[in-house]
mmCIF file of the N, C-alpha and C atoms, coordinates in Angstrom:
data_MODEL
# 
_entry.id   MODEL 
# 
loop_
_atom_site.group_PDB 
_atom_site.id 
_atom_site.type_symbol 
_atom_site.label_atom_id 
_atom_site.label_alt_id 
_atom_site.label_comp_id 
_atom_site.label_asym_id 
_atom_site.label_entity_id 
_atom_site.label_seq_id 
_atom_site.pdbx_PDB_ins_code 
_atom_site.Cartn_x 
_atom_site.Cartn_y 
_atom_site.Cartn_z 
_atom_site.occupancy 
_atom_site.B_iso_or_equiv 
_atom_site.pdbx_formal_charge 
_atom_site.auth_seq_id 
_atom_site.auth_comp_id 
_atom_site.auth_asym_id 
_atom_site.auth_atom_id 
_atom_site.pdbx_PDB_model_num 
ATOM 1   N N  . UNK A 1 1  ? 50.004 -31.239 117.880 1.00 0.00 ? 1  UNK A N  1 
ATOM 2   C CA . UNK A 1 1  ? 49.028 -30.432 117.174 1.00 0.00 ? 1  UNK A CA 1 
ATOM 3   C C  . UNK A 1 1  ? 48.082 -29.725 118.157 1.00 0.00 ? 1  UNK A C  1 
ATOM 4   N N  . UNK A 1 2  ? 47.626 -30.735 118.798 1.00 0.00 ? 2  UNK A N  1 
ATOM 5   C CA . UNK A 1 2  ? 46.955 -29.798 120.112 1.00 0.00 ? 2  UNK A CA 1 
ATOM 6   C C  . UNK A 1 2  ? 47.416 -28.704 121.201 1.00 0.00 ? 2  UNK A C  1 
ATOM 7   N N  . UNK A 1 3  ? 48.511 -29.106 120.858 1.00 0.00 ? 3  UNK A N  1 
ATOM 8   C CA . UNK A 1 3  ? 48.910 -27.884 122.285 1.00 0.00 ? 3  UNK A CA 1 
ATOM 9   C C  . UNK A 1 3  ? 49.731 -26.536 121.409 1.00 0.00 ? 3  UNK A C  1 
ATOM 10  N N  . UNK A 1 4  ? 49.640 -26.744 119.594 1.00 0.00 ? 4  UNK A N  1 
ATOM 11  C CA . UNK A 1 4  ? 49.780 -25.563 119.198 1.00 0.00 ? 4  UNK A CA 1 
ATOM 12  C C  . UNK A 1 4  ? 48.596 -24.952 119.026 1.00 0.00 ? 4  UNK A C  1 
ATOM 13  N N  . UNK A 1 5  ? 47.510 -25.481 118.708 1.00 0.00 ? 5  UNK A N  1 
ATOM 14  C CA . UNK A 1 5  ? 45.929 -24.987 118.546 1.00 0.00 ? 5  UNK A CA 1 
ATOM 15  C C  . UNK A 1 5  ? 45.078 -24.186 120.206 1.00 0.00 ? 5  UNK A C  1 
ATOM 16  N N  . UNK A 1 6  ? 45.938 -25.012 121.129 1.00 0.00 ? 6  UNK A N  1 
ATOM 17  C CA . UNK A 1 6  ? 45.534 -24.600 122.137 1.00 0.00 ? 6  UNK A CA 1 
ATOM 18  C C  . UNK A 1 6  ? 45.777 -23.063 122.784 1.00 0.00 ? 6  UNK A C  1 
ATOM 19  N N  . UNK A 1 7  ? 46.778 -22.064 122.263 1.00 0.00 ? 7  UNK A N  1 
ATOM 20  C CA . UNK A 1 7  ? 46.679 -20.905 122.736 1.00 0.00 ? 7  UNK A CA 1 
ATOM 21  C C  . UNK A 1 7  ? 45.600 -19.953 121.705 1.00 0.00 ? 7  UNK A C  1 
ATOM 22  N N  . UNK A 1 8  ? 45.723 -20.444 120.855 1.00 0.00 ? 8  UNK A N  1 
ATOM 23  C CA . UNK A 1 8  ? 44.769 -19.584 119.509 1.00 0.00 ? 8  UNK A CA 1 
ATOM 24  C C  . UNK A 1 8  ? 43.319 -20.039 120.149 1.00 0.00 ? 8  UNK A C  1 
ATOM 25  N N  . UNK A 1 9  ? 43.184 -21.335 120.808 1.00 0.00 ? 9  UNK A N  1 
ATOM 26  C CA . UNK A 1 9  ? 41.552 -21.386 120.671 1.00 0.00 ? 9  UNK A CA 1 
ATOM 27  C C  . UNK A 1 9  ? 41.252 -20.438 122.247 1.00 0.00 ? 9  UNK A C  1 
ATOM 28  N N  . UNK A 1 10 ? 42.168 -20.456 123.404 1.00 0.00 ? 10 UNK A N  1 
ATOM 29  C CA . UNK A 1 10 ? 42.302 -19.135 124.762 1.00 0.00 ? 10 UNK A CA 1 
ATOM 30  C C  . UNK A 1 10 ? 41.751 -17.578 123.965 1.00 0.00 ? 10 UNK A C  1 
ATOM 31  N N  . UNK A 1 11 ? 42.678 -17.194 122.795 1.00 0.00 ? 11 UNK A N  1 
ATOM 32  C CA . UNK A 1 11 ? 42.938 -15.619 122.608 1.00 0.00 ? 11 UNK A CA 1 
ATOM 33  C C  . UNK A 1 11 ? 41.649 -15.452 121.806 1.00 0.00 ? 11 UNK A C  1 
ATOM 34  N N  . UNK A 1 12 ? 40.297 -16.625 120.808 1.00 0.00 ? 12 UNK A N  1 
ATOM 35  C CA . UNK A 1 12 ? 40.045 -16.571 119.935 1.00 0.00 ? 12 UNK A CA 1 
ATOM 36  C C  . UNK A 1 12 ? 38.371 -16.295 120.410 1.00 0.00 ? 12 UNK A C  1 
ATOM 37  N N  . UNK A 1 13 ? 38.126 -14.920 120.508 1.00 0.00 ? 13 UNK A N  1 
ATOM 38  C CA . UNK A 1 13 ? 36.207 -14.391 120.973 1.00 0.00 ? 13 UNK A CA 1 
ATOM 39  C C  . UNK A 1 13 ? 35.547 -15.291 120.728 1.00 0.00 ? 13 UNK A C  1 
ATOM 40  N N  . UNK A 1 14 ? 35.457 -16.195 119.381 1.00 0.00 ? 14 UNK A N  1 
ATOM 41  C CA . UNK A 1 14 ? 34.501 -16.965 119.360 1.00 0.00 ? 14 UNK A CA 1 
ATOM 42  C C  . UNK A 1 14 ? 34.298 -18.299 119.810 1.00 0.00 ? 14 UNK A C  1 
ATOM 43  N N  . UNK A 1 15 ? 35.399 -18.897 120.306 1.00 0.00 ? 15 UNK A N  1 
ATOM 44  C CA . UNK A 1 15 ? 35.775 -19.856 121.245 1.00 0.00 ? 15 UNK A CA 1 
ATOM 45  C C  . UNK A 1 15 ? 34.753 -20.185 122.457 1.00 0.00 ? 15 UNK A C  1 
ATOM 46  N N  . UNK A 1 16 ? 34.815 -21.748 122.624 1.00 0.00 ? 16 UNK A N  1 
ATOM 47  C CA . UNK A 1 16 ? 34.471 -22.062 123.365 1.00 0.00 ? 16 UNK A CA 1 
ATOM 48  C C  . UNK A 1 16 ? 35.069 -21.953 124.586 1.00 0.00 ? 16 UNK A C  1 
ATOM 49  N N  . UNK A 1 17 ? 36.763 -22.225 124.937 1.00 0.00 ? 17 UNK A N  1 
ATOM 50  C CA . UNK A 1 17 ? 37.708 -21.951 125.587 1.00 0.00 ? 17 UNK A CA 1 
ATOM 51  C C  . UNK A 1 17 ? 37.649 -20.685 126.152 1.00 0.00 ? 17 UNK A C  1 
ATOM 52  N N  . UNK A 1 18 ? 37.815 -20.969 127.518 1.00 0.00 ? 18 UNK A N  1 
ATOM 53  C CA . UNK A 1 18 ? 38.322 -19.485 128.263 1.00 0.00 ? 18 UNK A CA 1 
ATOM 54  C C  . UNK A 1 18 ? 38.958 -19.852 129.162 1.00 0.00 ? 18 UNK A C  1 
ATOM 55  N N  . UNK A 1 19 ? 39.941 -18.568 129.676 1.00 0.00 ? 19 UNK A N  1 
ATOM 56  C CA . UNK A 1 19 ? 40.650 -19.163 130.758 1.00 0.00 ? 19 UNK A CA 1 
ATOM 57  C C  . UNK A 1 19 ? 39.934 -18.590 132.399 1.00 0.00 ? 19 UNK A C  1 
ATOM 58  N N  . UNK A 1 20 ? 40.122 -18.766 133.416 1.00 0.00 ? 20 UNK A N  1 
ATOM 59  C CA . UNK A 1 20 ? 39.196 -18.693 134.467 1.00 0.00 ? 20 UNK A CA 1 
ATOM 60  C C  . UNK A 1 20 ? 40.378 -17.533 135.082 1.00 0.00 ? 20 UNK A C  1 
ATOM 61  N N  . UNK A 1 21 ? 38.747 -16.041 135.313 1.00 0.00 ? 21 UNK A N  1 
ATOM 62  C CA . UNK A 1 21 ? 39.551 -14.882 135.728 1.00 0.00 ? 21 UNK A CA 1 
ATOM 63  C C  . UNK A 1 21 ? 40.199 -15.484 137.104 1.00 0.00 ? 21 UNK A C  1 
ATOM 64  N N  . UNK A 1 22 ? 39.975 -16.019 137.853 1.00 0.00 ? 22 UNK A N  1 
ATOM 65  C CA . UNK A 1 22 ? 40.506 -16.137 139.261 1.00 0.00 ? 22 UNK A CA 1 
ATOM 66  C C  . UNK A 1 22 ? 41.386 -17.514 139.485 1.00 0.00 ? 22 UNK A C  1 
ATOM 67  N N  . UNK A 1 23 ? 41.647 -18.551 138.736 1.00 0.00 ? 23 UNK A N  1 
ATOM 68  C CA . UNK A 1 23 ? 42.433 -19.798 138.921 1.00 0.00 ? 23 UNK A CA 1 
ATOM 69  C C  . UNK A 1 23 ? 43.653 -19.877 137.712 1.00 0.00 ? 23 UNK A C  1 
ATOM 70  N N  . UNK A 1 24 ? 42.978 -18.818 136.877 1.00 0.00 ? 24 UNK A N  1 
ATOM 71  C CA . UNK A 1 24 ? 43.965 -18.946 135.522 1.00 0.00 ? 24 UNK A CA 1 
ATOM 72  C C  . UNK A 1 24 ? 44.130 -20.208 134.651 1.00 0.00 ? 24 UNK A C  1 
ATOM 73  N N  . UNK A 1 25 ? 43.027 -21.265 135.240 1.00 0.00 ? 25 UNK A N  1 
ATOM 74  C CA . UNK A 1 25 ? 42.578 -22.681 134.458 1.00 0.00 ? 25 UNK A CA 1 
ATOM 75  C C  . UNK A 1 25 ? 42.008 -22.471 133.314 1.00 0.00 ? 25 UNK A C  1 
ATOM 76  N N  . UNK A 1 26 ? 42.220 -23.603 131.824 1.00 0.00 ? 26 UNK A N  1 
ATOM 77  C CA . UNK A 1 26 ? 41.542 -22.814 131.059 1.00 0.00 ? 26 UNK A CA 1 
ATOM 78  C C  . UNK A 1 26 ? 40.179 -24.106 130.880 1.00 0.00 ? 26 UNK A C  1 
ATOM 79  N N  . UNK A 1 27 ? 39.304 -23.605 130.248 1.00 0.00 ? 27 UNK A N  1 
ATOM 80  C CA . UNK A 1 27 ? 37.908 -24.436 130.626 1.00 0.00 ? 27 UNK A CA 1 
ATOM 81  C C  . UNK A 1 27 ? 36.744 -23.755 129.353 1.00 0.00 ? 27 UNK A C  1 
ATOM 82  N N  . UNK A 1 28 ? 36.081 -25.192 129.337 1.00 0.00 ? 28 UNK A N  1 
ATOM 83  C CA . UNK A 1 28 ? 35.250 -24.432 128.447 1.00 0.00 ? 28 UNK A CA 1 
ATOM 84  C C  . UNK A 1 28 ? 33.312 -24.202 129.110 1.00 0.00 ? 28 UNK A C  1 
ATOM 85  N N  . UNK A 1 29 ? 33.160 -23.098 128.432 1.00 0.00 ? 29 UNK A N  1 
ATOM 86  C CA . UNK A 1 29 ? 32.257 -22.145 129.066 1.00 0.00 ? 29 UNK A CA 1 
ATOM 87  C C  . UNK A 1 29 ? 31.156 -23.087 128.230 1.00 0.00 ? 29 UNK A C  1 
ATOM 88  N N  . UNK A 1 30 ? 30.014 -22.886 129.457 1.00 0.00 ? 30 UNK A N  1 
ATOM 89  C CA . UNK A 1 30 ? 28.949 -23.297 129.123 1.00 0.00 ? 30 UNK A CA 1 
ATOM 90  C C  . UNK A 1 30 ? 27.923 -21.871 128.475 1.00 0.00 ? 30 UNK A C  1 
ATOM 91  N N  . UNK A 1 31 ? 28.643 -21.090 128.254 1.00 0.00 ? 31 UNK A N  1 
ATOM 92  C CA . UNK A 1 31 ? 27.491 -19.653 127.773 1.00 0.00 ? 31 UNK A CA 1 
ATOM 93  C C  . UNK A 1 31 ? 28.721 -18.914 128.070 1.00 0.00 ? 31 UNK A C  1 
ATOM 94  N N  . UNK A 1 32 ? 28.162 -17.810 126.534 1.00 0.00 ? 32 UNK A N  1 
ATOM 95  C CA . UNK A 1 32 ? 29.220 -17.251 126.136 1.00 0.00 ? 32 UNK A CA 1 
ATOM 96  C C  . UNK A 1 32 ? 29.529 -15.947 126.815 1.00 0.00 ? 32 UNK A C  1 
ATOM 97  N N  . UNK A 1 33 ? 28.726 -15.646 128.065 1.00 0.00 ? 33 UNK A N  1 
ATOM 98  C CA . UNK A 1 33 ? 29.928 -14.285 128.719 1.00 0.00 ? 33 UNK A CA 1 
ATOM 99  C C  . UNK A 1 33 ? 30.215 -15.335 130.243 1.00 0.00 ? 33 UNK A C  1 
ATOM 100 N N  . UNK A 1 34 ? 30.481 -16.725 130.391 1.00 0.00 ? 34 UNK A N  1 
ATOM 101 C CA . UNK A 1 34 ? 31.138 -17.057 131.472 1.00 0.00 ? 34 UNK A CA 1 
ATOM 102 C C  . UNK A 1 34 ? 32.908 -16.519 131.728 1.00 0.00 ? 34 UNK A C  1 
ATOM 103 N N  . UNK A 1 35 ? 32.921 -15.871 132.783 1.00 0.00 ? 35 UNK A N  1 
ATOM 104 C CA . UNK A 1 35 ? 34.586 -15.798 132.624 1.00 0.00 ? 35 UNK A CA 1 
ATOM 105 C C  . UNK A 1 35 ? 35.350 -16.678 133.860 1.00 0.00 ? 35 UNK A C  1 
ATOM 106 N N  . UNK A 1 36 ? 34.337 -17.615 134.605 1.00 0.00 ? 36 UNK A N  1 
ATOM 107 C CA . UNK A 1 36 ? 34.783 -18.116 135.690 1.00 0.00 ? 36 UNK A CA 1 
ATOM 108 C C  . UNK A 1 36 ? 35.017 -19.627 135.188 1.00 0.00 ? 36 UNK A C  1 
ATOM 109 N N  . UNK A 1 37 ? 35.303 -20.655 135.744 1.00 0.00 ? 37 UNK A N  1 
ATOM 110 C CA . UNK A 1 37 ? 35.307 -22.176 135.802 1.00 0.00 ? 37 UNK A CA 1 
ATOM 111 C C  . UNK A 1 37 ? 34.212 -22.785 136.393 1.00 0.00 ? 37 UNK A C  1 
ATOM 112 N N  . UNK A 1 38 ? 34.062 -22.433 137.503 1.00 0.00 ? 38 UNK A N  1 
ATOM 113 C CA . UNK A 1 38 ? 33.286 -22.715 138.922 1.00 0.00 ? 38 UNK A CA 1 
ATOM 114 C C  . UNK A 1 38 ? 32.596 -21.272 138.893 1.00 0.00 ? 38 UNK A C  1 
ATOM 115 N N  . UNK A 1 39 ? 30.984 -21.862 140.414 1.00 0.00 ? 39 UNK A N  1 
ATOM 116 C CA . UNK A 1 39 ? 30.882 -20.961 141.211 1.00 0.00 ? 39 UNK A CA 1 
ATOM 117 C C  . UNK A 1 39 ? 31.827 -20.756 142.011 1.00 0.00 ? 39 UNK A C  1 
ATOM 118 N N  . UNK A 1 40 ? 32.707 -21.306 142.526 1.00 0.00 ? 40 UNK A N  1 
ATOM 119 C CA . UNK A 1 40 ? 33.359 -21.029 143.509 1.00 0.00 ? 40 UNK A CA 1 
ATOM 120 C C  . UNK A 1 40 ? 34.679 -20.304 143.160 1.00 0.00 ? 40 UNK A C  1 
ATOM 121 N N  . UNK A 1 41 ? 35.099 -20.445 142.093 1.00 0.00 ? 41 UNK A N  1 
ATOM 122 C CA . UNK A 1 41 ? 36.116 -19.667 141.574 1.00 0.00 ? 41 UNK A CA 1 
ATOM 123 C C  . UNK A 1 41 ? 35.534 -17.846 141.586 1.00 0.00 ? 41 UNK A C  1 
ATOM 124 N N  . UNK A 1 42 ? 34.609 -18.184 141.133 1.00 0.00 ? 42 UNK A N  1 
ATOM 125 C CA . UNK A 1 42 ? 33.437 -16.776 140.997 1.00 0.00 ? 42 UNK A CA 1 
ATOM 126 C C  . UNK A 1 42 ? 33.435 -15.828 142.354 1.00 0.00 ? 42 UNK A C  1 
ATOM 127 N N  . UNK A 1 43 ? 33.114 -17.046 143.342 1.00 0.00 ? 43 UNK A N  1 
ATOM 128 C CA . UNK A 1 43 ? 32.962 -16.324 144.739 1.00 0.00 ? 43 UNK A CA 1 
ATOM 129 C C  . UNK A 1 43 ? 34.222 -15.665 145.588 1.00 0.00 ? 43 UNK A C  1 
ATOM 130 N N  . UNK A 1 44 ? 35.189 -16.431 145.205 1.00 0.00 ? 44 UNK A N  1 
ATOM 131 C CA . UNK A 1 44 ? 36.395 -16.517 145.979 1.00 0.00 ? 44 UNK A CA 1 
ATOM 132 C C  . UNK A 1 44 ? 36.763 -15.425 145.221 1.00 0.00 ? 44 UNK A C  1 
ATOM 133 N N  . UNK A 1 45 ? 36.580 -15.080 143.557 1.00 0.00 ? 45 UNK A N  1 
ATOM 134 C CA . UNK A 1 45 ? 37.005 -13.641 143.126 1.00 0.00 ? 45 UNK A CA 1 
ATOM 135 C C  . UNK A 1 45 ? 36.550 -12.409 143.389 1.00 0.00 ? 45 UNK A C  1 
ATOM 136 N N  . UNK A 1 46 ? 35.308 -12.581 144.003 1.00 0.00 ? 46 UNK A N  1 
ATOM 137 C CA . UNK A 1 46 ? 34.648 -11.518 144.315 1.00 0.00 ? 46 UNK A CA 1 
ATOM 138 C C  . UNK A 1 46 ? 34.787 -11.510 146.184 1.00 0.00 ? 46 UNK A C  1 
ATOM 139 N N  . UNK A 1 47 ? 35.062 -12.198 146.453 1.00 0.00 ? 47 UNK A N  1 
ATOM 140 C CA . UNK A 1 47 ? 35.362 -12.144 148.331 1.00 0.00 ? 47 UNK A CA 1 
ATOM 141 C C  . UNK A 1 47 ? 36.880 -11.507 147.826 1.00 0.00 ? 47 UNK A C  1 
ATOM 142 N N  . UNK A 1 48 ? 38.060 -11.637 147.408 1.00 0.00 ? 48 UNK A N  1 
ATOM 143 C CA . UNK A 1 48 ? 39.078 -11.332 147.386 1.00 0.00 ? 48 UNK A CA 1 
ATOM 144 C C  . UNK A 1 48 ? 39.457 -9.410  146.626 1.00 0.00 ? 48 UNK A C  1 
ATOM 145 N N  . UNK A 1 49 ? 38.190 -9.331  145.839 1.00 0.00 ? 49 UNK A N  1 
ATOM 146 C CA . UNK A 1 49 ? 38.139 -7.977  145.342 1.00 0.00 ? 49 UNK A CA 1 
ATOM 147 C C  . UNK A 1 49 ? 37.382 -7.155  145.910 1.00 0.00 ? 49 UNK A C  1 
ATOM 148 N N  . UNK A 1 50 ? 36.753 -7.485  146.923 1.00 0.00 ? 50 UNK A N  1 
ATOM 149 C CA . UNK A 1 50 ? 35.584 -7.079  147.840 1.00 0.00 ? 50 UNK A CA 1 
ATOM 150 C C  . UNK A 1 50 ? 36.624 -6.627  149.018 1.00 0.00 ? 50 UNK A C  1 
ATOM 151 N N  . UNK A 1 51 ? 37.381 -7.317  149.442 1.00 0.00 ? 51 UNK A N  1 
ATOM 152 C CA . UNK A 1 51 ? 38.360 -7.201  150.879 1.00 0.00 ? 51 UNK A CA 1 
ATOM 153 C C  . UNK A 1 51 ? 39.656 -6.124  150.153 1.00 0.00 ? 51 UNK A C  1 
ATOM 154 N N  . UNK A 1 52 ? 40.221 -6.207  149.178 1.00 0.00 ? 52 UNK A N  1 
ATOM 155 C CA . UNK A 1 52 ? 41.053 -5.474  148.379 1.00 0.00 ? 52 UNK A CA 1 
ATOM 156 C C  . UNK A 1 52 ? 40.625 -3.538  148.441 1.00 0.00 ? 52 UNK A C  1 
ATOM 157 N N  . UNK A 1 53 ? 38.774 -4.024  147.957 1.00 0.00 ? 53 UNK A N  1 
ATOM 158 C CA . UNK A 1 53 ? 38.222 -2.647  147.915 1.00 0.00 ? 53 UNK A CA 1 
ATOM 159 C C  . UNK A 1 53 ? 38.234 -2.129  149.327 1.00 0.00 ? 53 UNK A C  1 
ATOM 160 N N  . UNK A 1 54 ? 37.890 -3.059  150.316 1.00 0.00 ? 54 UNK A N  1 
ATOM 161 C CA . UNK A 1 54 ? 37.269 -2.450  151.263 1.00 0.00 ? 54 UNK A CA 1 
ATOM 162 C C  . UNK A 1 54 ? 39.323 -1.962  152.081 1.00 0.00 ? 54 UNK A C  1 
ATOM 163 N N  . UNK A 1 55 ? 40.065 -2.925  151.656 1.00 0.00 ? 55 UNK A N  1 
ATOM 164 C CA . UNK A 1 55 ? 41.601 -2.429  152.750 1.00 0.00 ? 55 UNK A CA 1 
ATOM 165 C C  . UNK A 1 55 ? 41.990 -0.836  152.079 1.00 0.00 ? 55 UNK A C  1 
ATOM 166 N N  . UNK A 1 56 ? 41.793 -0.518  150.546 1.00 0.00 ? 56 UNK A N  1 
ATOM 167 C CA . UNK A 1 56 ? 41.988 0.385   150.290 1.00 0.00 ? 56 UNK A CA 1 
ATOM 168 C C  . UNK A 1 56 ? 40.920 1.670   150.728 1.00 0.00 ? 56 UNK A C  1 
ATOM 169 N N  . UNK A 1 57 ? 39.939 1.548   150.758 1.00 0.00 ? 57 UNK A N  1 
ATOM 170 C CA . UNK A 1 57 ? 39.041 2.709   151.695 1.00 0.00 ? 57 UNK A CA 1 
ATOM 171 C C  . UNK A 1 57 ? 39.963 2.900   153.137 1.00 0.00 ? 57 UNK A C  1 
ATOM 172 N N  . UNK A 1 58 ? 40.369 1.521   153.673 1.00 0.00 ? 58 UNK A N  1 
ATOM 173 C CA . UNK A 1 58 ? 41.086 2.050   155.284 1.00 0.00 ? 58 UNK A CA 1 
ATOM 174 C C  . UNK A 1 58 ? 42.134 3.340   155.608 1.00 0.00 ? 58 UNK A C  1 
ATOM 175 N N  . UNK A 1 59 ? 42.538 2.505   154.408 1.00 0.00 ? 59 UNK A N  1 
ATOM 176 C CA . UNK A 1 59 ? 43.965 3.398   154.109 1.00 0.00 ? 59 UNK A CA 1 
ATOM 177 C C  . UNK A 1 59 ? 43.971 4.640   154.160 1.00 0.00 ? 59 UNK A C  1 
ATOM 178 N N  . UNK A 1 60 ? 42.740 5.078   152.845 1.00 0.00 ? 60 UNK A N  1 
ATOM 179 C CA . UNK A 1 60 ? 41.936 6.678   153.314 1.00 0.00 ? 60 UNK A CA 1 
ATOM 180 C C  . UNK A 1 60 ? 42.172 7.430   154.211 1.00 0.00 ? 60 UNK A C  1 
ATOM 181 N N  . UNK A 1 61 ? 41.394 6.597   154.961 1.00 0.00 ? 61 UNK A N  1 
ATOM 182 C CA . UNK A 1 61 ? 40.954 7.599   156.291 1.00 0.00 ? 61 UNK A CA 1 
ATOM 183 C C  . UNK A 1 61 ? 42.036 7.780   157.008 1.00 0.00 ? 61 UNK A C  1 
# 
């Protein structure tokens, strides 16, 4: 029963459940615009989209 309830409560806005933009773990949010698990999931997504932005400027030039 639980693990059919479990993709509806992922897809469902008002859910407590979310899945974590950067580990793809799913977890439940302590406040409702968290999209991370962790700080550190948080950081490591933004160091990894930060280096992404900055290799594509290289390329540029």
């Amino acid at each position: 029963m639980v693990q059919m309830c479990f993709p509806f409560m992922l897809t469902d806005k008002d859910s407590d459940m979310h899945m974590c933009k950067h580990c793809k773990k799913a977890f439940v949010a302590r406040r409702k615009g968290n999209e991370f698990c962790s700080q550190k999931c948080k950081n490591q997504f933004n160091v990894y989209k930060s280096k992404e932005k900055k290799k594509g400027n290289k390329s540029d030039d």
